[in-house]
C-alpha positions as CSV (number, residue, x, y, z in Angstrom):
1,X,0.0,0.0,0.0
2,X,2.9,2.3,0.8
3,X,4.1,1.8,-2.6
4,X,1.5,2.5,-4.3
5,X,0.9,5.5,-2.3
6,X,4.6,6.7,-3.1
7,X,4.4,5.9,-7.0
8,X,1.1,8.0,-7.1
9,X,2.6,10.5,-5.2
10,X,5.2,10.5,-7.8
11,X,3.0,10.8,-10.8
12,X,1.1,13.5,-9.2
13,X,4.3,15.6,-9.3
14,X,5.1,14.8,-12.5
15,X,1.9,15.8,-13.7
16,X,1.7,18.9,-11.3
17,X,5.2,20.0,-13.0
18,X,4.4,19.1,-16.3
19,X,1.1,21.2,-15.9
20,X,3.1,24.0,-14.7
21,X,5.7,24.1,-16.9
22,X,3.0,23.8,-20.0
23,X,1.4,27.2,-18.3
24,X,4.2,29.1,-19.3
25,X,4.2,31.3,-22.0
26,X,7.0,33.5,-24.1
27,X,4.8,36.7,-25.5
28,X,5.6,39.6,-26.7
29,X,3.6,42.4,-24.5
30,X,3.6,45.2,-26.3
31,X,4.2,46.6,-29.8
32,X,7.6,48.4,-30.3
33,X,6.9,52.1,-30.7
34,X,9.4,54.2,-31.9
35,X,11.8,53.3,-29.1
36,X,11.6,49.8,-30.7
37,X,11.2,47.8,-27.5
38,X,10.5,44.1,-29.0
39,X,12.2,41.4,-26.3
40,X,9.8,38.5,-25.4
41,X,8.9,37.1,-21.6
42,X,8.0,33.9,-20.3
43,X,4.8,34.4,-17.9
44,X,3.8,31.5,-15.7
45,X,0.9,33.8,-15.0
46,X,-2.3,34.3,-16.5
47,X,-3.0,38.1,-17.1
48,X,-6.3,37.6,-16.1
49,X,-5.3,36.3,-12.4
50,X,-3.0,39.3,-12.4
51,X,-5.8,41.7,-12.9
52,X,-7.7,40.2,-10.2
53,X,-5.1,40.2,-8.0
54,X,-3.6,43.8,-8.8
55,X,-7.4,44.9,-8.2
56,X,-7.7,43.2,-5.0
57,X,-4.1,44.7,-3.6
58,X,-5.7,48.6,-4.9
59,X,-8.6,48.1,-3.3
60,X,-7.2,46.9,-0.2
61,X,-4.7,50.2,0.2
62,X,-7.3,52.7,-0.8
63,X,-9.4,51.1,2.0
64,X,-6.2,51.8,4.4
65,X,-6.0,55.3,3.2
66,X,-9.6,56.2,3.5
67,X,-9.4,54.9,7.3
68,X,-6.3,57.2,7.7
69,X,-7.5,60.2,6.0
70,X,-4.7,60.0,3.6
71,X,-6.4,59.6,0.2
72,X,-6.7,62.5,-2.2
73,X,-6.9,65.3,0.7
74,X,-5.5,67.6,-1.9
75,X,-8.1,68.4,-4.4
76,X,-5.5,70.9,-6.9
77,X,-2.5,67.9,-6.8
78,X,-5.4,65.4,-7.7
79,X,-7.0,67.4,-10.6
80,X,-3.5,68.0,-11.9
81,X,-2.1,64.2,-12.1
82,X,-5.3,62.8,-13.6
83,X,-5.0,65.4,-16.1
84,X,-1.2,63.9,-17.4
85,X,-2.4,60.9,-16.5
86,X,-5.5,61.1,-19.1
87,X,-3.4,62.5,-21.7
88,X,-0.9,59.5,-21.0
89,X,-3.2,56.7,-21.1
90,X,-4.7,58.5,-24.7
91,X,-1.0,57.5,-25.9
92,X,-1.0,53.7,-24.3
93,X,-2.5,52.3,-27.4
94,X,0.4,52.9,-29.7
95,X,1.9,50.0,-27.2
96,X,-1.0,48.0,-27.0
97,X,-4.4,48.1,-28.6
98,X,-6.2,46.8,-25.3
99,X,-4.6,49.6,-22.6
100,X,-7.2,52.4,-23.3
101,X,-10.3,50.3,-22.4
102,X,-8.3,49.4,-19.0
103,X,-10.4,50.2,-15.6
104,X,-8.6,52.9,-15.0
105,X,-7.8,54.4,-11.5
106,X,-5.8,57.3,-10.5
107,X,-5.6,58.4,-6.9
108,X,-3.3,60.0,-4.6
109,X,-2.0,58.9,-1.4
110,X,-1.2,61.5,1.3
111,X,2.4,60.8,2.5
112,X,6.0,62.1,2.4
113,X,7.4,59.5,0.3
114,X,9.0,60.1,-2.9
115,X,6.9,56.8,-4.9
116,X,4.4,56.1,-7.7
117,X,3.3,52.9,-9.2
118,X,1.0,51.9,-11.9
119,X,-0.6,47.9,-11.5
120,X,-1.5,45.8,-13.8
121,X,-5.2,46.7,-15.7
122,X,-4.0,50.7,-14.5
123,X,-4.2,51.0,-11.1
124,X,-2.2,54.0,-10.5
125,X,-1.2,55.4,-7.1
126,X,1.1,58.8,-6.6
127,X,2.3,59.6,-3.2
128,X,2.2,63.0,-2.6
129,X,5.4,63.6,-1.5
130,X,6.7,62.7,-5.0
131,X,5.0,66.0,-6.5
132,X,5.6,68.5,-3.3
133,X,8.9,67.6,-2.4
134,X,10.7,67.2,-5.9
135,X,8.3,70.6,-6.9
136,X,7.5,68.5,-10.4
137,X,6.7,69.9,-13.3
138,X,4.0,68.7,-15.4
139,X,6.4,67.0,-18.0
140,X,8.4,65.9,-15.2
141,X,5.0,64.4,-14.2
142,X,4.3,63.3,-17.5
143,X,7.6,61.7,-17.0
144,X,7.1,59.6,-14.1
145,X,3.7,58.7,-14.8
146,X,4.6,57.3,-17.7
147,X,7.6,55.2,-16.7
148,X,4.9,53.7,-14.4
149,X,2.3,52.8,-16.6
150,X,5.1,52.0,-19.2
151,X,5.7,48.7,-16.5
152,X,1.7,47.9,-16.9
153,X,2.0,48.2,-20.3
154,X,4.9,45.6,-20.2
155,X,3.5,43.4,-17.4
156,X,6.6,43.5,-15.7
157,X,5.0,42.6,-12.2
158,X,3.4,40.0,-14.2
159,X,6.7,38.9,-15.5
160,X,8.4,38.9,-11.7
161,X,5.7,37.1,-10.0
162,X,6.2,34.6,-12.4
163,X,10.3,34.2,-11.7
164,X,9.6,33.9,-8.3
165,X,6.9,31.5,-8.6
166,X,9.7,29.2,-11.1
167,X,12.0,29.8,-7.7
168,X,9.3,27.9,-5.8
169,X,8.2,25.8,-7.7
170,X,9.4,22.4,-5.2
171,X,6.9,24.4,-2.7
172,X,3.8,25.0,-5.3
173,X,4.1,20.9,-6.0
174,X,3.4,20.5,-2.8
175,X,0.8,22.4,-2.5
176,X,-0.9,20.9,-5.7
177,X,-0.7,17.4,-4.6
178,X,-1.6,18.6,-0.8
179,X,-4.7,20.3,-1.9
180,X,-3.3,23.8,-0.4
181,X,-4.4,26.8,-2.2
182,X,-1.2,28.6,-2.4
183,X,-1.9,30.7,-5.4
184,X,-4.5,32.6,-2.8
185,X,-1.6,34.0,-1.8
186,X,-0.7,36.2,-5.3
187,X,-2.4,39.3,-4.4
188,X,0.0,39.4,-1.6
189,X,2.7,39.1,-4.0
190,X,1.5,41.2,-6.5
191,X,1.5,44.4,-3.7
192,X,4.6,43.2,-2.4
193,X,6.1,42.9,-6.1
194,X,4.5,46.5,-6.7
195,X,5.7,48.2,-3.5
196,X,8.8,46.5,-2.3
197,X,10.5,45.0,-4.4
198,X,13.1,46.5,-7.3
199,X,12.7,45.6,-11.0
200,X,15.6,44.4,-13.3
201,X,17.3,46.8,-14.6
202,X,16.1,46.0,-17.9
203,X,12.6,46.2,-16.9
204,X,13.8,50.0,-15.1
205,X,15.6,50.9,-18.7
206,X,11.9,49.8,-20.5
207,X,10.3,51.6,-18.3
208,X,12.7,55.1,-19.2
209,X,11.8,54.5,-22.6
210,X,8.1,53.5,-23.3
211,X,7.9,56.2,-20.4
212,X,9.4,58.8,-22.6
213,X,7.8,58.2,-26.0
214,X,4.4,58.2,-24.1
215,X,5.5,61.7,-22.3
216,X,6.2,62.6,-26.1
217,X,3.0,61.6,-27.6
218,X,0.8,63.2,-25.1
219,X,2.6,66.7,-26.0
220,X,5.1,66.5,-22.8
221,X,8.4,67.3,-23.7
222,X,10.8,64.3,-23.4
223,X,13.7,66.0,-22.4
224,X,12.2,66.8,-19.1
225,X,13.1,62.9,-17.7
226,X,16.6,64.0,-17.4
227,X,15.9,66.5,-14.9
228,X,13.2,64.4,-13.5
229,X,16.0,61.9,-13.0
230,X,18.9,64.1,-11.9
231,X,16.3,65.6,-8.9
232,X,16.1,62.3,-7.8
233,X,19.1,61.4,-7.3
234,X,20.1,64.7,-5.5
235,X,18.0,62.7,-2.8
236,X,19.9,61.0,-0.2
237,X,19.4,58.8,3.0
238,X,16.0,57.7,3.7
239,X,14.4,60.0,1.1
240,X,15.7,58.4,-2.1
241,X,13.8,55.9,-3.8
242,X,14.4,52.2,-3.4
243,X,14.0,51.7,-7.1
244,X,16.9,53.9,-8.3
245,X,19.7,51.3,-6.4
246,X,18.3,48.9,-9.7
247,X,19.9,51.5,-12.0
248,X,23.2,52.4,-14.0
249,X,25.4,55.0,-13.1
250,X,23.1,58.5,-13.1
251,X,25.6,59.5,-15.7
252,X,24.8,56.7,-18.3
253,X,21.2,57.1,-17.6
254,X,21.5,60.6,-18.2
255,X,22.8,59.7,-21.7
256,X,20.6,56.7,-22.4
257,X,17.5,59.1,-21.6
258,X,19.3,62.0,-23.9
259,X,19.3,59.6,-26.7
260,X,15.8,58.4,-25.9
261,X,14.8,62.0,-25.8
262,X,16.1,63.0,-28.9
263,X,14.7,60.0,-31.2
264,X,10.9,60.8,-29.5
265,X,11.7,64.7,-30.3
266,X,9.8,64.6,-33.7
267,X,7.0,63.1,-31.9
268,X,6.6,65.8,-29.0
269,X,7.2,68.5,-31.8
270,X,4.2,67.2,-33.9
271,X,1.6,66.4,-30.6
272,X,2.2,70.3,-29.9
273,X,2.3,71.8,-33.2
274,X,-0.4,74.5,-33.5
């Protein structure tokens, strides 16, 4: 009996990991754009469960806020970043044909921290201390914003999850053959992924560039992530952003974003000719 026990033990791992290894999948998330962004990733992930969860972790810190009296206390900063914002996600569907019929949500969250983030299905969140304490400029705005919703746009959260979940995978078969329901736990993830944890370099230097056409297209001048950039980091200690340790020296970012700036250039020009 033991043995038989153990062999279908086996075979249920088998099957577990050949079920999970079928579920993955190379795409391609986004057109190229003018900044010509074309490499593929391998999702383990459905984009589906990712909206779910993305939309469960919103939910839940808007709830926080409200209880705090820390979301959107400042009517003026509000109107102001759903305005870029708008103008922004008008621009998303030059990347992908699906991104303007997104749920949208923009809201701000009262709180000194110098942050932003944009989930998957475009669930965007600005803290305020992004806006007062750098004193941004709209196309610096435009600038952030859209490095943020340039990771939606590529599903890099999506794409992380789905490493980390590879790194477990001796756990998950566990789980599948144990009956636990471990993937409850991915809207956890997902707000840890979000908040917590830095991206790739790779997935910062998409970001810089998607970011920057986007910034272009809606009539923002490129050239402003430079000086977006080179604010941040003049911030030191506590105050500078977590995500910035996952990029190159400022100086070769300074250039890769001067180069980025200049190739969009005939884009901003046309979006604000008269």
């Amino acid at each position: 009996m033991f043995i038989k026990n153990l062999n279908d033990y086996r075979h249920s791992i088998l099957l577990a990991a050949g079920l999970l290894v079928a579920g993955c999948q190379t795409i391609q998330t986004t057109q190229p754009g003018t900044v010509g962004v074309v490499r593929t990733q391998s999702m383990a992930v459905s984009s589906e469960q990712m909206d779910q969860a993305s939309t469960q972790a919103y939910d839940k810190m808007l709830k926080q806020a409200r209880a705090k009296n820390a979301l959107n206390r400042d009517a003026e900063m509000l109107a102001r970043v759903r305005g870029v914002a708008n103008r922004l996600i008008r621009q998303t569907v030059v990347f992908r044909s699906d991104a303007p019929a997104w749920r949208w949500d923009v809201n701000i969250f009262q709180s000194n921290e110098i942050n932003a983030f944009c989930m998957a299905g475009g669930k965007i969140g600005v803290y305020s201390g992004l806006v007062s304490q750098l004193g941004l400029t709209d196309a610096e705005l435009a600038a952030v914003l859209g490095h943020e919703i340039a990771h939606a746009l590529r599903e890099h959260v999506r794409e992380q999850v789905s490493l980390q979940y590879a790194m477990q995978l001796p756990g998950l078969l566990i789980s599948v053959v144990t009956g636990s329901q471990a993937l409850a736990q991915l809207g956890d993830m997902v707000g840890d992924v979000t908040l917590g944890l830095p991206r790739s370099r790779q997935a910062e230097s998409e970001g810089d560039v998607i970011g920057v056409e986007l910034a272009a297209r809606a009539g923002y001048d490129p050239r402003a992530a430079i000086s977006l950039w080179q604010k941040m980091n003049k911030l030191g200690g506590a105050s500078k952003p977590e995500f910035l340790s996952t990029h190159p020296s400022p100086a070769t970012r300074e250039e890769d974003l001067a180069m980025t700036a200049e190739i969009v250039m005939p884009l901003y020009r046309k979006a604000v000719k008269p």
